[in-house]
VMD Tcl script that builds the backbone (N, CA, C; Angstrom):
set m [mol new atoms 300]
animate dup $m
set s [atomselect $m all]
$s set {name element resname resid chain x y z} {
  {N N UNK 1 A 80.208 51.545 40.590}
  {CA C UNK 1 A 80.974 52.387 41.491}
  {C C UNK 1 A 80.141 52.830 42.686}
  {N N UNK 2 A 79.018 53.485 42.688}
  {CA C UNK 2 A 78.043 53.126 43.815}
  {C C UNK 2 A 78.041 54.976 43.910}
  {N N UNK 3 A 77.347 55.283 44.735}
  {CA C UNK 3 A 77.148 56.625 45.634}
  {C C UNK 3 A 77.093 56.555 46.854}
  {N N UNK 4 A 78.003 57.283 47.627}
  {CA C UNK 4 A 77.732 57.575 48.772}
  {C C UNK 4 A 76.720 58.523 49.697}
  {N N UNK 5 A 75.738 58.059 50.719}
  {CA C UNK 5 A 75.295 59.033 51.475}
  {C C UNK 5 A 75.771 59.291 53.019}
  {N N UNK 6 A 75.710 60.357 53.459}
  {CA C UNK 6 A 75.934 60.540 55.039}
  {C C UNK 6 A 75.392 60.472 55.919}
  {N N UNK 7 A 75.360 59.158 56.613}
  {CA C UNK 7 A 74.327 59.422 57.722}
  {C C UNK 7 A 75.117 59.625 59.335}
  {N N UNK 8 A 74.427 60.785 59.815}
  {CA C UNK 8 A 74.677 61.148 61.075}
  {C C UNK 8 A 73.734 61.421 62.466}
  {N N UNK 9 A 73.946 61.572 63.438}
  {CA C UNK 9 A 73.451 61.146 64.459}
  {C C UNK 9 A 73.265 59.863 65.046}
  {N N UNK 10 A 74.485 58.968 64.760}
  {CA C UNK 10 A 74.324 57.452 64.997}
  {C C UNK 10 A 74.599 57.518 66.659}
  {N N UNK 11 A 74.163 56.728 67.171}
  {CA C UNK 11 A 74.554 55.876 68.547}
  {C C UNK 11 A 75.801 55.325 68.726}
  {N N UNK 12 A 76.406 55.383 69.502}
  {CA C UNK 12 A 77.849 54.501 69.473}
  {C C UNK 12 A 77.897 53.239 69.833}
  {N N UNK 13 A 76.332 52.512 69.876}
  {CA C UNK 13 A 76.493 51.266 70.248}
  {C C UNK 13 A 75.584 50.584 68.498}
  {N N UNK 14 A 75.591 51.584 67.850}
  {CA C UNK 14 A 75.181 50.859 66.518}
  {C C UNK 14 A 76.219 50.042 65.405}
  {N N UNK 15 A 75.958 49.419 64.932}
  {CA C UNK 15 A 77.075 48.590 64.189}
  {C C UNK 15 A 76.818 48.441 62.861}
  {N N UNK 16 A 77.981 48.548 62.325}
  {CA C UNK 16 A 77.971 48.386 60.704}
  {C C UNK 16 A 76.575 47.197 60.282}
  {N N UNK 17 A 76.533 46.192 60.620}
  {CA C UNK 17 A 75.671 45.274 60.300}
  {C C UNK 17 A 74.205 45.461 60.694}
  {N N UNK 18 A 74.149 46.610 62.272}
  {CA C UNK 18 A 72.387 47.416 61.966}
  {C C UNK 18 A 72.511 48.151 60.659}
  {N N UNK 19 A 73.067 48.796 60.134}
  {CA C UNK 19 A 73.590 50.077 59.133}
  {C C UNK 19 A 73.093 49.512 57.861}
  {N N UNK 20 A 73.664 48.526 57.823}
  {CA C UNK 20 A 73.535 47.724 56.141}
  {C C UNK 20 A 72.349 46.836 56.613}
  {N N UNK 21 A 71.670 46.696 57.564}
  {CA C UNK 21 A 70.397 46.031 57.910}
  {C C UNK 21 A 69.149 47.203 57.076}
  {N N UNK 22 A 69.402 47.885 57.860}
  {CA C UNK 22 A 68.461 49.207 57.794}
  {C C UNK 22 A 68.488 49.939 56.199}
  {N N UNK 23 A 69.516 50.104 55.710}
  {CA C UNK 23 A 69.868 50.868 54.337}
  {C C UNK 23 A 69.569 49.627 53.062}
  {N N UNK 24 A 69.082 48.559 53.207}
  {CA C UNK 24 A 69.365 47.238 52.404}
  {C C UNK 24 A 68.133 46.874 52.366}
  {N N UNK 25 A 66.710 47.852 52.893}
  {CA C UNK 25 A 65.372 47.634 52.952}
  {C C UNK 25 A 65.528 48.499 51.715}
  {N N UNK 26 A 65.819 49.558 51.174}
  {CA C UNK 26 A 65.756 50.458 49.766}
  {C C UNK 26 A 66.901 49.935 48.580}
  {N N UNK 27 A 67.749 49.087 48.866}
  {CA C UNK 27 A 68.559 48.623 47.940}
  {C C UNK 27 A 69.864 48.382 48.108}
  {N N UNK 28 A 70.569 48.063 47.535}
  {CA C UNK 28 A 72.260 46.886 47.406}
  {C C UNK 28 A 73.265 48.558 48.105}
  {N N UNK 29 A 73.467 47.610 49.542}
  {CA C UNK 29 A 74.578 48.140 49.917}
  {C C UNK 29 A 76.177 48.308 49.606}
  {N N UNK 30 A 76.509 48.589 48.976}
  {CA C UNK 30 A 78.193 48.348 48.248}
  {C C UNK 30 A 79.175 48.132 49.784}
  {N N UNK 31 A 78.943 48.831 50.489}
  {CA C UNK 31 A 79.812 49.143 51.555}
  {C C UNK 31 A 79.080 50.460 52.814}
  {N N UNK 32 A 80.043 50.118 53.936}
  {CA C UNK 32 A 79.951 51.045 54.770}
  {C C UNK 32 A 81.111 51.592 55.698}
  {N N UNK 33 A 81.361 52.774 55.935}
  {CA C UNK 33 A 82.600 53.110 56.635}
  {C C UNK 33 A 81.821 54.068 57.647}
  {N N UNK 34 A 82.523 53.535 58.729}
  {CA C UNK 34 A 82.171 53.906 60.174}
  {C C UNK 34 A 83.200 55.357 60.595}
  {N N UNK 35 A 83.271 56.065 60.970}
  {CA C UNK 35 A 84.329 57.211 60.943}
  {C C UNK 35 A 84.753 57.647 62.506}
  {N N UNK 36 A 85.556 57.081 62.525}
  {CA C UNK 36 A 86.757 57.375 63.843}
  {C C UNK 36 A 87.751 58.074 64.088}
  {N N UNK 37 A 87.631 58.402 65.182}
  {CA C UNK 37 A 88.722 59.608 65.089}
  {C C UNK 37 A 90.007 58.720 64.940}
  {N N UNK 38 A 90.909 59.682 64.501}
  {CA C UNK 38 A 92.793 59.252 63.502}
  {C C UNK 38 A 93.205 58.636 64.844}
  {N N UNK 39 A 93.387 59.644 66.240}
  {CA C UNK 39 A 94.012 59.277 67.336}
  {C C UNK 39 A 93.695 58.085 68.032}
  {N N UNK 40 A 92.574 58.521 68.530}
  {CA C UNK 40 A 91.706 57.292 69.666}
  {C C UNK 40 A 90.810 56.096 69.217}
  {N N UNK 41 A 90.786 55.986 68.275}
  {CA C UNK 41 A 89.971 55.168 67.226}
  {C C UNK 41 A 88.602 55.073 68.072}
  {N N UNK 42 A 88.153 56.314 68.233}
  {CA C UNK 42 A 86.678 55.777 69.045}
  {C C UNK 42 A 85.670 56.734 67.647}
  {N N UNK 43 A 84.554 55.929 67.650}
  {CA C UNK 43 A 83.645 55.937 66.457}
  {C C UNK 43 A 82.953 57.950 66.996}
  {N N UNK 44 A 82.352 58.416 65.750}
  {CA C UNK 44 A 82.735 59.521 65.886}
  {C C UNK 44 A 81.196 60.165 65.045}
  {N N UNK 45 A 80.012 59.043 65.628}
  {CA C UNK 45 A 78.843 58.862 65.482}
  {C C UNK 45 A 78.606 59.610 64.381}
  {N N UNK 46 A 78.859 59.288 63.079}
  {CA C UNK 46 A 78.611 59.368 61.589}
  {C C UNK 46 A 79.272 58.219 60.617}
  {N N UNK 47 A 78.690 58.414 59.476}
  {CA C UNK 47 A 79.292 57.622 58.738}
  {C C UNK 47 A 78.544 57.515 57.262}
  {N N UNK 48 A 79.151 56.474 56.653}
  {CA C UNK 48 A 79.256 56.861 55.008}
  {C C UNK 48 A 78.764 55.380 54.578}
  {N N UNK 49 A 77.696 55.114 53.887}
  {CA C UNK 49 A 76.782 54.351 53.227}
  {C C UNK 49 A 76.908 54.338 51.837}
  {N N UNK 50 A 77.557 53.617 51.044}
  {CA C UNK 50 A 77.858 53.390 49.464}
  {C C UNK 50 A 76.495 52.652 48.954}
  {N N UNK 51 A 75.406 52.906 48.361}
  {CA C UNK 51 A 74.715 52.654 47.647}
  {C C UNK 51 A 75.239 52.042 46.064}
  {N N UNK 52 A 74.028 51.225 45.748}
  {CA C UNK 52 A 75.120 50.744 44.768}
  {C C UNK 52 A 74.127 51.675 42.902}
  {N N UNK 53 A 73.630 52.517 43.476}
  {CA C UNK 53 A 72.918 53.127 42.088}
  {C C UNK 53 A 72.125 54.812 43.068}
  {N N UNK 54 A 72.374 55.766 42.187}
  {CA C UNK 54 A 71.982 56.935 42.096}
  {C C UNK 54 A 70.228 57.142 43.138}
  {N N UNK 55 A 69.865 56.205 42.755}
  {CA C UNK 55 A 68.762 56.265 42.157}
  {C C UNK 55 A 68.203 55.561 44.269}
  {N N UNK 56 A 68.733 54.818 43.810}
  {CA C UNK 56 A 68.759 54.145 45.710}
  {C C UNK 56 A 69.566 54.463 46.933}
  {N N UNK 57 A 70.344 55.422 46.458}
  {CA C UNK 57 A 71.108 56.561 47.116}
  {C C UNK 57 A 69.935 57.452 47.950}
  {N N UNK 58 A 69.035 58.081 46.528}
  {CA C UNK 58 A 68.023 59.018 46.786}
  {C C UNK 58 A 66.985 58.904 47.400}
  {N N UNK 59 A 66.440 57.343 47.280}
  {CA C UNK 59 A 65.386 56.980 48.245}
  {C C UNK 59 A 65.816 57.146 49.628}
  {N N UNK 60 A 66.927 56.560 49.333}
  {CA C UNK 60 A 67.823 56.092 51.113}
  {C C UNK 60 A 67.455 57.865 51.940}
  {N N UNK 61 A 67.996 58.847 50.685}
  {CA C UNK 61 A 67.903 60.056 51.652}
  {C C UNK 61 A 66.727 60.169 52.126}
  {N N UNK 62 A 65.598 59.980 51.370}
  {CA C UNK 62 A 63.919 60.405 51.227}
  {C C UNK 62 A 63.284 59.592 52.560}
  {N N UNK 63 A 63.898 58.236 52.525}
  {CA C UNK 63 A 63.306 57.606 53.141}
  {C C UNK 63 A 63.898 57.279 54.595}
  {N N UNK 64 A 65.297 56.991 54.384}
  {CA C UNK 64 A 66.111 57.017 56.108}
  {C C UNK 64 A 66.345 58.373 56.618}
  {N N UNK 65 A 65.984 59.216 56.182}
  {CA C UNK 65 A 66.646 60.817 56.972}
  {C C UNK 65 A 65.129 60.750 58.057}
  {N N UNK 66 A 65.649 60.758 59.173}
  {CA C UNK 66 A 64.729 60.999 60.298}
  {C C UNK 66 A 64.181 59.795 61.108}
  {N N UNK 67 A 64.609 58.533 59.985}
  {CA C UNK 67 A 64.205 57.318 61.095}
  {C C UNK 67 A 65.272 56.552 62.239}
  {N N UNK 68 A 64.668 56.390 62.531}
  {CA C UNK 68 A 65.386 55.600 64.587}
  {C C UNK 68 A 66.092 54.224 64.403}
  {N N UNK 69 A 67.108 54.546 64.599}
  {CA C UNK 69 A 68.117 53.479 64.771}
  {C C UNK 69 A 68.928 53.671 66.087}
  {N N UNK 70 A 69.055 52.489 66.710}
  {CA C UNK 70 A 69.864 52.542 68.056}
  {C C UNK 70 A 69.578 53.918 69.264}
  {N N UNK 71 A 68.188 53.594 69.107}
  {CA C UNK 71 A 67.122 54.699 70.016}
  {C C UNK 71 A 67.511 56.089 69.408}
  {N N UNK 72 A 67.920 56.317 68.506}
  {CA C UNK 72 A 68.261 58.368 68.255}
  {C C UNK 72 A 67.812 58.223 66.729}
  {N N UNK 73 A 67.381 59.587 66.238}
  {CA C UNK 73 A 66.700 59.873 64.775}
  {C C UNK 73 A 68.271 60.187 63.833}
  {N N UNK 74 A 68.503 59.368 62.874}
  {CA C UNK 74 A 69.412 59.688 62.534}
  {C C UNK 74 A 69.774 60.839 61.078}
  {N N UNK 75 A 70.261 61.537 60.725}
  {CA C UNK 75 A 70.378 62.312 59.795}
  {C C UNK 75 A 71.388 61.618 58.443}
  {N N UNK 76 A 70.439 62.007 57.818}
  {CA C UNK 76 A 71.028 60.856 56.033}
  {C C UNK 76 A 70.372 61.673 55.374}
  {N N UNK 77 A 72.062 62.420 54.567}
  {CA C UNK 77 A 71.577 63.341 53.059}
  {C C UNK 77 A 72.906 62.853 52.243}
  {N N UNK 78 A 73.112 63.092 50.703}
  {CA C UNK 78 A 73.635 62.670 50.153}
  {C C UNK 78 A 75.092 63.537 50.353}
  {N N UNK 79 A 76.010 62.411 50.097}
  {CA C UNK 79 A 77.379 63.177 50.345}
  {C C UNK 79 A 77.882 64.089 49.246}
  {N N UNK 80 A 79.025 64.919 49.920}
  {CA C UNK 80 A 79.349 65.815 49.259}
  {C C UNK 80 A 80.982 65.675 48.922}
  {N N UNK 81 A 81.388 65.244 47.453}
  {CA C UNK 81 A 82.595 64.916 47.241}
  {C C UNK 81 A 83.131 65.745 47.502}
  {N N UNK 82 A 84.790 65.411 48.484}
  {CA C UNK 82 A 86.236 66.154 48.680}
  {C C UNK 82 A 86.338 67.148 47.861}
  {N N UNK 83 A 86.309 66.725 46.368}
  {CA C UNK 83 A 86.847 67.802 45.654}
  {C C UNK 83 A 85.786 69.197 45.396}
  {N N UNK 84 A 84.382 68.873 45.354}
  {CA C UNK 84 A 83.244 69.788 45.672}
  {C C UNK 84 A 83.020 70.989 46.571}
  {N N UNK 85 A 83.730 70.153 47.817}
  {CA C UNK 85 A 83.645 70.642 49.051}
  {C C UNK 85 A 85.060 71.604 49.098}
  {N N UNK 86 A 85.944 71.801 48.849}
  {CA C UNK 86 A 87.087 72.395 48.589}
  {C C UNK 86 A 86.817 73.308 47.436}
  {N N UNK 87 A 86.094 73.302 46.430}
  {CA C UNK 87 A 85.553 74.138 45.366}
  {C C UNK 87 A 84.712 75.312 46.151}
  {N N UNK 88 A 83.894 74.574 47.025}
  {CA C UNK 88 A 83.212 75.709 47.588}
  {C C UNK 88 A 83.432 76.829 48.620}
  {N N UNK 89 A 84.391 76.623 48.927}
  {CA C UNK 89 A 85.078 77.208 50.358}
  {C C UNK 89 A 85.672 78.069 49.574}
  {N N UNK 90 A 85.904 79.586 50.543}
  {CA C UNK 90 A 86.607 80.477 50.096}
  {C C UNK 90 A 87.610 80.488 50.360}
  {N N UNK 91 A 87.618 80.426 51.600}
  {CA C UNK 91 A 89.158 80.554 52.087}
  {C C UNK 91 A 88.934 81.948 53.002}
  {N N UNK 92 A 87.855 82.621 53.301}
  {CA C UNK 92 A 87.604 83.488 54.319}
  {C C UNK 92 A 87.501 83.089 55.987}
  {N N UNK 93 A 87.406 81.862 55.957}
  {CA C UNK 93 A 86.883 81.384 57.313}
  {C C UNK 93 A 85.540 81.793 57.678}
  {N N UNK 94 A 85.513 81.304 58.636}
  {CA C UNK 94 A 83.992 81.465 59.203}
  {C C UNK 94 A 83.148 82.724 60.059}
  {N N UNK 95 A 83.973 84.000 59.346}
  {CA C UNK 95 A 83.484 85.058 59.756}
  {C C UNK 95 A 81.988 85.701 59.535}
  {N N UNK 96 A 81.369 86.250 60.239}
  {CA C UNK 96 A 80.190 86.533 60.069}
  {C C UNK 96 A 80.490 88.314 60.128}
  {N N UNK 97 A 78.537 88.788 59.704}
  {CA C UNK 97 A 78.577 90.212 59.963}
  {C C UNK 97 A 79.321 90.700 60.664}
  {N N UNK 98 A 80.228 92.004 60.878}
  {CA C UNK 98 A 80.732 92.880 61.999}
  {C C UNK 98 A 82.246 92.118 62.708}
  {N N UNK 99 A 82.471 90.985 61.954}
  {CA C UNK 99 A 83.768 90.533 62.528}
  {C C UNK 99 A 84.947 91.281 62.046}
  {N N UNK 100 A 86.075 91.573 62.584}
  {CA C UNK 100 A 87.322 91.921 62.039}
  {C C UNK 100 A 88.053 91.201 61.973}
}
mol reanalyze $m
mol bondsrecalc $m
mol representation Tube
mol addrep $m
């Protein structure tokens, strides 16, 4: 089934096939999804890297978080499942100290 990680800060001239170039030096790429906006289908410089084991997921973070692809440092930490991410939210919004 694989794990997904997130990597962000991509270039918009990088391509799925640098992606799985670069992530396929630490181990078996399952897949990659490029993330575009719903409307304009223009790429939306992040995206989602399926590793195919836990274990090469984790290097990927250790080892691709901060290296240069398509001239910019890109950011890669492990993803955070839908249903996780909805667990954690309150439902307060994004109010800080002293807001009403």
């Amino acid at each position: 089934m694989g794990v997904e990680i997130y990597v962000g800060q991509l270039s918009g001239t990088v391509t799925e096939n640098e992606v799985s170039k670069l992530f396929s030096v630490v181990g078996t790429v399952e897949s990659i999804h490029m993330v575009k906006d719903a409307e304009t289908g223009t790429f939306r410089g992040c995206g989602y890297v399926r590793m195919s084991t836990e274990d090469e997921a984790r290097e990927a973070v250790n080892l691709m978080n901060g290296a240069m692809l398509g001239g910019r440092l890109i950011t890669v930490k492990m993803s955070v499942k839908q249903n996780e991410r909805k667990a954690g939210q309150s439902g307060s919004g994004p109010k800080g100290k002293g807001s009403r």
